[in-house]
C-alpha positions in Angstrom: 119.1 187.6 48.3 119.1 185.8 51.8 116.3 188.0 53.2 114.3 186.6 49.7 113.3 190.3 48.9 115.3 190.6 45.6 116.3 188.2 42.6 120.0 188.0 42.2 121.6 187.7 39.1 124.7 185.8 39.2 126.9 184.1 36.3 126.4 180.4 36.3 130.1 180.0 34.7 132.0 182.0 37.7 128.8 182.8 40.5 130.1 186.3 39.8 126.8 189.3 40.4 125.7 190.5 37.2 127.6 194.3 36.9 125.3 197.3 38.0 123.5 198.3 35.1 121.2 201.3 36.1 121.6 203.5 39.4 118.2 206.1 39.9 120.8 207.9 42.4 123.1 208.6 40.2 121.4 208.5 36.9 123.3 205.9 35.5 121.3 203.6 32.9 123.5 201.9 30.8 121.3 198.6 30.3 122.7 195.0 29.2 121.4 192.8 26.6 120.1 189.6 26.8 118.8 187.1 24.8 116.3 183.8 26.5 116.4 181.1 24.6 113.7 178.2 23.8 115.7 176.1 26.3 115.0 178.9 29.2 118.1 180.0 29.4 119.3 183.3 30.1 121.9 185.0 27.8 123.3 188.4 29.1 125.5 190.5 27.2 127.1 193.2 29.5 127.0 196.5 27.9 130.6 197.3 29.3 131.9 193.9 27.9 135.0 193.5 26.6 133.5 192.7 22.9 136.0 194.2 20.0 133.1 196.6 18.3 135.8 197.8 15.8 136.4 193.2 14.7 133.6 192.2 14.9 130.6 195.3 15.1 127.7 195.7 17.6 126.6 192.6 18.9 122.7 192.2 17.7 120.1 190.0 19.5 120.2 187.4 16.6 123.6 187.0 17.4 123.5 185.9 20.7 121.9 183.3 19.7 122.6 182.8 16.7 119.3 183.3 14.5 117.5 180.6 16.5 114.6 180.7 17.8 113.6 182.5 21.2 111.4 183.4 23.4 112.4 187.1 24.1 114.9 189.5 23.6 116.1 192.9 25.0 117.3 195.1 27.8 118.3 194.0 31.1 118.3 196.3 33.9 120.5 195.4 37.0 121.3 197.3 40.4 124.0 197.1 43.1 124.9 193.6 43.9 123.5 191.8 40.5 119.9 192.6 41.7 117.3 192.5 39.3 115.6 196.2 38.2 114.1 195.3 35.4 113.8 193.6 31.8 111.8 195.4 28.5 111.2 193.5 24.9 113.0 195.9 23.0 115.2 193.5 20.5 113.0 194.0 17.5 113.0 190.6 16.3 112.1 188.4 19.5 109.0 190.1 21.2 107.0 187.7 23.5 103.3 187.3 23.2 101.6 188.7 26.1 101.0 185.1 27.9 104.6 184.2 27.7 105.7 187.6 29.2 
C-alpha cells in the first residue's frame, strides 16, 4: 500500500488486486488457493474463478502445479483492495517445515 502498512496482492499478468476473499464485517470467508512453487512464485487460484468444476473437477493443489515439487500449499486469505489477511498450510500434500514458514 503507499502508506507501507499493508501487503498488496496484485496479478502480475494484468496488475489487477487479488478479489476480497474474507470480510470479518460481514462474515464472508470464502478463501482462495494457492500454490508457491520451488521457484518462489506465487500461484493463486480464486475461489470464485471461472474454472468449469463440472469438465474438469475441483482443482487440487497438485494441480496447480502440476505434481512438482513445492514449498507450500493452501488457503489464501485476502481483504478489500487485494490486501493480504492471511495464508494457512492446509493442502495436505505441501506442508512447510517450520523454518521455511
Amino acid at each position: 500500500s503507499k502508506d507501507g502498512k499493508e501487503l498488496i496482492a496484485r496479478y502480475k499478468s494484468d496488475d489487477r488486486v487479488v478479489p476480497t476473499s474474507y470480510n470479518q464485517e460481514e462474515d464472508y470467508d470464502d478463501p482462495h488457493l494457492y500454490m508457491w512453487d520451488m521457484n518462489e512464485k506465487f500461484y493463486i487460484v480464486e475461489s470464485n474463478d471461472s474454472w468449469d468444476k463440472e469438465k474438469y473437477g475441483t482443482v487440487k493443489h497438485t494441480g496447480v502445479v502440476a505434481g512438482m515439487p513445492a514449498l507450500s500449499g493452501g488457503k489464501a486469505y485476502f481483504g478489500k483492495h487485494g490486501s493480504v489477511w492471511g495464508i494457512n498450510y492446509s493442502s495436505g500434500h505441501y506442508r512447510p517445515g517450520i523454518s521455511a514458514a
